[in-house]
C-alpha positions as CSV (number, residue, x, y, z in Angstrom):
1,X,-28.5,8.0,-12.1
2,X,-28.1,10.0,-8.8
3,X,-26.0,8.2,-6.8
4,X,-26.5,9.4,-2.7
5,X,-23.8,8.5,-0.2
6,X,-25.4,5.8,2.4
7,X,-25.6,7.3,6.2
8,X,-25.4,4.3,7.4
9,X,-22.6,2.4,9.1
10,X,-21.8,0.0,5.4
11,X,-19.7,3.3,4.4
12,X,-17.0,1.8,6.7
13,X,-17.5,-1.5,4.5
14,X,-14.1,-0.9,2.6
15,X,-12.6,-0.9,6.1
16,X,-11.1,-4.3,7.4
17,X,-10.4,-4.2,11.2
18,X,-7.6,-7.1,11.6
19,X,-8.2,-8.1,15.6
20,X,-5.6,-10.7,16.6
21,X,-6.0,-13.0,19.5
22,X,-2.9,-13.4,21.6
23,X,-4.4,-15.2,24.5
24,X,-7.3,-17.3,25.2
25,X,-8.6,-18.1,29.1
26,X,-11.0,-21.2,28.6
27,X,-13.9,-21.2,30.8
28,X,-14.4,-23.1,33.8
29,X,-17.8,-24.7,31.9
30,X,-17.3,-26.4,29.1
31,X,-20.6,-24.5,27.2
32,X,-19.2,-21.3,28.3
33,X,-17.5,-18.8,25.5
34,X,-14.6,-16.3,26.8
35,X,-15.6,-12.7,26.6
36,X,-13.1,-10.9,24.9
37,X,-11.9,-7.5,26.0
38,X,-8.8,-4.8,25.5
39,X,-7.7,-6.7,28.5
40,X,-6.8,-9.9,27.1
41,X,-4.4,-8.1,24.9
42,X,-0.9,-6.6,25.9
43,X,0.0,-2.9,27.0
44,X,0.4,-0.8,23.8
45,X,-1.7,-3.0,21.2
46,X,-3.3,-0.9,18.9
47,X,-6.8,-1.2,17.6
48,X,-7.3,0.1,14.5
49,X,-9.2,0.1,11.0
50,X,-8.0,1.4,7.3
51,X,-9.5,2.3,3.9
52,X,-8.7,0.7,0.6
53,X,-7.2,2.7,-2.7
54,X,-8.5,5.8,-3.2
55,X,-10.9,5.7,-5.6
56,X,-13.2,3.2,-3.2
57,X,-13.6,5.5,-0.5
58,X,-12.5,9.1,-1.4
59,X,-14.4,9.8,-4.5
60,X,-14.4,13.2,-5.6
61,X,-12.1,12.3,-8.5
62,X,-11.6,15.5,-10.4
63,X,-12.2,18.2,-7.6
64,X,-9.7,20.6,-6.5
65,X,-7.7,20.3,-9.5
66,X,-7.2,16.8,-8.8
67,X,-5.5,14.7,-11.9
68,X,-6.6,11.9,-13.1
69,X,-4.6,8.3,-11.8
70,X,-4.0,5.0,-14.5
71,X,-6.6,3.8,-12.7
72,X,-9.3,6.5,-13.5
73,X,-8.3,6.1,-16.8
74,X,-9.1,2.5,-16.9
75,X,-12.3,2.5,-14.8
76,X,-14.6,5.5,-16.6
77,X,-16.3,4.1,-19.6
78,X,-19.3,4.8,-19.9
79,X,-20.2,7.7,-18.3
80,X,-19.5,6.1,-15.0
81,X,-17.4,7.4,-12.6
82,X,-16.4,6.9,-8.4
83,X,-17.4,10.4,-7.6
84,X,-19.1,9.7,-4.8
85,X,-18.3,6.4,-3.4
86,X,-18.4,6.7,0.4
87,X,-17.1,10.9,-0.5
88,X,-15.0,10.6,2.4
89,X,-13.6,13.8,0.8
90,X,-16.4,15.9,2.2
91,X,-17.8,13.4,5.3
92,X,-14.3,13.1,7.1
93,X,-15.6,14.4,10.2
94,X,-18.1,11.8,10.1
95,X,-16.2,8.7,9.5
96,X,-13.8,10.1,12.0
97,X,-16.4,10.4,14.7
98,X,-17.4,6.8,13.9
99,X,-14.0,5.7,14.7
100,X,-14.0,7.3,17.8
101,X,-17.4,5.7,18.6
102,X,-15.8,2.5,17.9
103,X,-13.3,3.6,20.0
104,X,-10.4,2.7,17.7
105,X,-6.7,3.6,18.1
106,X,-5.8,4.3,14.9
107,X,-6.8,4.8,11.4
108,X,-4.6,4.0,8.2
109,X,-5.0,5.4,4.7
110,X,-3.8,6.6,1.9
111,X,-2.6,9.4,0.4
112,X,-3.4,10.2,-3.3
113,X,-0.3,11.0,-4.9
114,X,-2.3,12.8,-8.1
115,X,-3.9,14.3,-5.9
116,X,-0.5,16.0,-4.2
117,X,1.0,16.5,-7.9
118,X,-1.2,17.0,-11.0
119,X,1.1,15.5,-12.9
120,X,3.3,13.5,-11.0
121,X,5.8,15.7,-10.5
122,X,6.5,19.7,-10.3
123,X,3.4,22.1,-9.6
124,X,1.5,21.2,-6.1
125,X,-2.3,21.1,-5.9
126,X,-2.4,23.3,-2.9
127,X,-6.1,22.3,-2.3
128,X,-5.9,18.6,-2.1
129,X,-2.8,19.2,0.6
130,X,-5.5,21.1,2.6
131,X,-7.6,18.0,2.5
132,X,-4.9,16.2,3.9
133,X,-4.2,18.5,6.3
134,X,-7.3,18.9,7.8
135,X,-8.0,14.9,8.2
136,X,-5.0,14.3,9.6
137,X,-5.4,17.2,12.6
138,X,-9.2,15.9,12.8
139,X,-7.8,12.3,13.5
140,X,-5.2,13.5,16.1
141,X,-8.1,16.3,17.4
142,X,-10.0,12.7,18.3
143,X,-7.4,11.3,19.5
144,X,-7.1,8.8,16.8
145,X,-3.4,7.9,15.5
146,X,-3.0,8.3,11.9
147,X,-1.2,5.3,9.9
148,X,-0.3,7.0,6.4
149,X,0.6,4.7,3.1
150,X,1.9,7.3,0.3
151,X,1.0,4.8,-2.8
152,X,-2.3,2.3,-3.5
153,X,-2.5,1.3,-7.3
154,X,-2.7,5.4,-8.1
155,X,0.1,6.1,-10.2
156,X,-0.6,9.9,-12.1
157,X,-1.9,9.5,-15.6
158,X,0.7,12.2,-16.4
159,X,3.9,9.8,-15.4
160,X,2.1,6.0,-17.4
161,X,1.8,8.6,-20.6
162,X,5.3,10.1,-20.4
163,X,7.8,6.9,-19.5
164,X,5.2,4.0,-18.8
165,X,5.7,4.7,-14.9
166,X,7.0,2.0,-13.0
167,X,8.3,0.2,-16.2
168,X,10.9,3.5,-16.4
169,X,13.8,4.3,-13.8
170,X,12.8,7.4,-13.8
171,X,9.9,6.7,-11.8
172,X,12.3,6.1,-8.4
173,X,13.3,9.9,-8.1
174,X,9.7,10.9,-8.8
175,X,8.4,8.8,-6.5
176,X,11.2,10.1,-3.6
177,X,10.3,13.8,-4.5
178,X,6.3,13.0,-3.7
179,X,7.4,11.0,-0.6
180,X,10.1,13.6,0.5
181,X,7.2,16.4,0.4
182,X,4.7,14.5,2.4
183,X,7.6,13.8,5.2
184,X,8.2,17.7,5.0
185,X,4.2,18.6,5.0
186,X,3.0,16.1,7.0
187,X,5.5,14.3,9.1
188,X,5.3,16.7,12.1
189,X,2.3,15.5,13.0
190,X,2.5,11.9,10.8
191,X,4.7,9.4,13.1
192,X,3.4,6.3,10.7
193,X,4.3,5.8,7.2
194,X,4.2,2.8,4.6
195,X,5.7,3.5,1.0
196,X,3.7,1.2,-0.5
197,X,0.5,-1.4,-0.2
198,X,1.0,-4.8,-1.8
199,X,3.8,-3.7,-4.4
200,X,3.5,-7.3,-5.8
201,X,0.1,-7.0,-6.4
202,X,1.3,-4.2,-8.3
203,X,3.9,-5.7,-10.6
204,X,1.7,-8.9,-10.9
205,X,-1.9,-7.9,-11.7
206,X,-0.6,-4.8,-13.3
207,X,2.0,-5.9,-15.7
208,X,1.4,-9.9,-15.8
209,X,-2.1,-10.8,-16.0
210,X,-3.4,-7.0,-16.8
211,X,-5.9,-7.3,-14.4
212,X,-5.0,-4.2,-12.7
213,X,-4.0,-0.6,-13.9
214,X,-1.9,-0.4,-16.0
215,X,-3.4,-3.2,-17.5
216,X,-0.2,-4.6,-19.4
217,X,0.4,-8.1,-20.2
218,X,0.9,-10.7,-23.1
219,X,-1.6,-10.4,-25.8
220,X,-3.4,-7.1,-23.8
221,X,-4.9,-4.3,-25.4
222,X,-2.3,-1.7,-24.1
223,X,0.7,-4.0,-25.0
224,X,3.1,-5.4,-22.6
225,X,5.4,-8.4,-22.1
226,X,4.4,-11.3,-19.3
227,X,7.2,-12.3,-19.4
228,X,9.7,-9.9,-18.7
229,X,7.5,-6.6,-17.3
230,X,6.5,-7.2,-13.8
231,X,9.8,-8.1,-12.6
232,X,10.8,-4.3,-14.5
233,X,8.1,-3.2,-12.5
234,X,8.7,-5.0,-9.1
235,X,12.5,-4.2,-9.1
236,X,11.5,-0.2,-9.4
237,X,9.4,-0.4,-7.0
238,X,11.6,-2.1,-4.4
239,X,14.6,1.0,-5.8
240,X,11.6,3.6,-5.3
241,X,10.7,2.1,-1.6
242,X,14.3,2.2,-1.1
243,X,15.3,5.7,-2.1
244,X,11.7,7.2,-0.1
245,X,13.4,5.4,3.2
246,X,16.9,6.8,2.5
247,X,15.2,10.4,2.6
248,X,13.0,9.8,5.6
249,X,15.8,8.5,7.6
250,X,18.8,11.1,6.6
251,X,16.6,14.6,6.6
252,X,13.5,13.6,8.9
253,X,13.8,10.9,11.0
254,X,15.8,12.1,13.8
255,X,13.8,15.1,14.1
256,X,10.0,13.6,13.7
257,X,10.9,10.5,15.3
258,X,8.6,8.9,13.2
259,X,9.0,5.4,11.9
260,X,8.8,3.9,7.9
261,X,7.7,1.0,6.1
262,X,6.1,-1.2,3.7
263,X,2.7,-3.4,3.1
264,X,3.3,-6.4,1.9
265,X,0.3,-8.9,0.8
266,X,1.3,-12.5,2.3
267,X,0.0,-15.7,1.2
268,X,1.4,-18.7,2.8
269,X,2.2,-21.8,1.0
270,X,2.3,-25.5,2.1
271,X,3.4,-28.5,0.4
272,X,0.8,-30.9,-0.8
273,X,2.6,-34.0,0.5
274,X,5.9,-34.2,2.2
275,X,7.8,-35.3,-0.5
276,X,10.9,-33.7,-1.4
277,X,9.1,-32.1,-4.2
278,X,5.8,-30.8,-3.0
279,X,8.1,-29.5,-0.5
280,X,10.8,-27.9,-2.8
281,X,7.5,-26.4,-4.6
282,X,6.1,-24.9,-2.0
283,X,9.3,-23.0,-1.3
284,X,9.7,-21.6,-4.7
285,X,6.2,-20.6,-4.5
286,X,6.6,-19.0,-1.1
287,X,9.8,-17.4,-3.0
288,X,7.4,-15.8,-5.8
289,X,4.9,-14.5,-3.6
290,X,7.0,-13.3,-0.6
291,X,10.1,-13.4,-0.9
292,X,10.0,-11.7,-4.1
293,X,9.7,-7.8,-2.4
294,X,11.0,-9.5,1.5
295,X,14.2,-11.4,0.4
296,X,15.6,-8.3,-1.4
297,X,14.3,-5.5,1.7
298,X,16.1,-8.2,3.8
299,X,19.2,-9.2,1.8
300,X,19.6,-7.1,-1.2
301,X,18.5,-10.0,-3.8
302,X,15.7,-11.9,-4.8
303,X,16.3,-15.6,-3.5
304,X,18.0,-17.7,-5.3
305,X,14.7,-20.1,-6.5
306,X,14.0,-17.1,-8.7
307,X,17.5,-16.1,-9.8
308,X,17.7,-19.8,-11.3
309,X,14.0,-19.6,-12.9
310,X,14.2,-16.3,-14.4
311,X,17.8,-16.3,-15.2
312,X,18.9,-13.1,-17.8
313,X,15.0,-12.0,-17.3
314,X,15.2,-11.1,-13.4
315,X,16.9,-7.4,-13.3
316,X,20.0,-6.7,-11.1
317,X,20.8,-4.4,-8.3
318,X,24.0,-2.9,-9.5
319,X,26.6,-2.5,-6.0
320,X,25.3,1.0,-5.2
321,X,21.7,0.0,-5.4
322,X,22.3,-3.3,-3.3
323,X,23.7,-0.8,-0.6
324,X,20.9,1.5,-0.5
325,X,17.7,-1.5,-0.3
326,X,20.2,-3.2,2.2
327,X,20.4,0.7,4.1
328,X,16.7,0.4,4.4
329,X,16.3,-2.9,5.9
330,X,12.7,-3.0,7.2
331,X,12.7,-2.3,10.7
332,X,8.8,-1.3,10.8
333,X,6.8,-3.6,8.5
334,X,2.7,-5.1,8.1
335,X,1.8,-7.8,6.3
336,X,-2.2,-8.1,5.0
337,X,-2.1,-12.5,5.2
338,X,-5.1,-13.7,3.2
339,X,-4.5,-17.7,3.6
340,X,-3.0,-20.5,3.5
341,X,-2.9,-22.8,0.3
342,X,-1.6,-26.3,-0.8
């Protein structure tokens, strides 16, 4: 089957514009609705939209010696591949032009990290940092700002087949010697970056319930351990956020005068009742889902709830390690909240 890109606006339906209302002026009738405008919002608040992973709006997934990601791997059976999705890869321009039309500030995405190194690490696709390259002056050409994330459930193929990726140490350096490049390449013109979107999401759907890539869990097809895994995963990430800061801050920072974070997925928990133990459950569940990446970015360890739950299985930051996540402390930071549950 052919597919054919759609010209019409729904290629921006992977885009989620977050619009947050700060004030509200009721109307002097009571049947009357306030017409919101840029006005009602304060000096220097940005209006923006952003993109999902890669493969949902990019496409394109093998061009210009691009590698295949753990995801690719899980998603082509049957012939069927994301190609084409909404090929921003050759209708940049487009989309751009769209966003200006919209009149949006900024635009955040994501940067492919196969798509930077073939393999993970070593030899650069020279081609794919062209692509980059050119979207990012377009953006800036339109006077949009561009919001860059460096990692969105792509890990290379390459890196899963040689040490399991995140489930290795050895994935921290690799991922610090991608990020390092891109703050080199791009940062002169990049003043936005994330490390990371929803890193529990990561750990979680990838190495728990093997929902995700790499599709790890308890009883899964390609092995794993519920048990024990995603907090492997999740501490290697946090060490890998970590150590990509660390290099922003000490070689680029002060030159680019750009500023770094992380994306952290937020779901809010409430007690049921306000008994002491609907209320002590809520926390621990607010300590699972949040505080899991946030405690440790804040205080260099995971709260205590899951310390005490966990016990021998929850890894450890040795002293030096503690240092460096406590070095980064997020000072620039965005939070996709879904809802509230009970």
């Amino acid at each position: 089957m052919d597919f054919q890109r759609s010209p019409s606006l729904f290629r921006f339906s992977s885009f989620i514009v977050f619009l947050l209302l700060l004030t509200f002026k009721p109307s002097q009738a009571s049947n009357a609705s306030h017409s919101l405008s840029r006005e009602d919002f304060p000096e220097g608040f940005v209006f923006g939209t952003a993109r999902r992973k890669r493969t949902q709006h990019l496409g394109r997934i093998r061009l210009n010696s691009k590698a295949l990601s753990r995801v690719n791997a899980d998603t082509i059976a049957g012939n069927a591949t994301a190609d084409v999705t909404v090929d921003e890869y050759h209708h940049y321009k487009e989309d751009v032009d769209i966003m200006k039309d919209f009149n949006f500030d900024a635009y955040r995405f994501s940067i492919s990290w196969s798509r930077i190194f073939p393999n993970g690490t070593g030899k650069v696709n020279w081609e794919g940092v062209d692509y980059y390259d050119r979207l990012i002056d377009y953006l800036i050409q339109q006077g949009i700002t561009p919001y860059v994330n460096l990692y969105h459930y792509d890990l290379p193929l390459a890196l899963n087949e040689e040490y399991l990726g995140w489930l290795s140490p050895k994935i921290v350096d690799a991922f610090a010697d991608y990020a390092d490049f891109c703050f080199e390449r791009f940062g002169d013109r990049v003043k936005n970056w994330f490390t990371f979107n929803e890193p529990r999401c990561i750990a979680a759907l990838g190495y728990d319930d093997g929902l995700h890539a790499p599709g790890r869990c308890t009883g899964c097809e390609a092995g794993g351990n519920s048990t024990i895994e995603p907090y492997i995963a999740a501490h290697n990430l946090i060490l890998s956020h970590a150590a990509a800061v660390k290099r922003y801050r000490e070689k680029y920072q002060k030159e680019q005068k750009g500023m770094i974070g992380i994306l952290l997925d937020f779901v809010w928990y409430e007690p049921y009742t306000y008994s002491v133990q609907d209320k002590a459950a809520a926390q621990r569940a607010r300590d699972f889902h949040i505080g899991w990446f946030l405690h440790p970015l804040t205080f260099g360890h995971y709260p205590e709830s899951m310390q005490t739950i966990v016990k021998e299985r929850l890894p450890k930051f040795t002293e030096e390690q503690a240092k460096m996540v406590n070095y980064v402390m997020i000072m620039f930071q965005k939070a996709d909240i879904y809802n509230v549950d009970r």
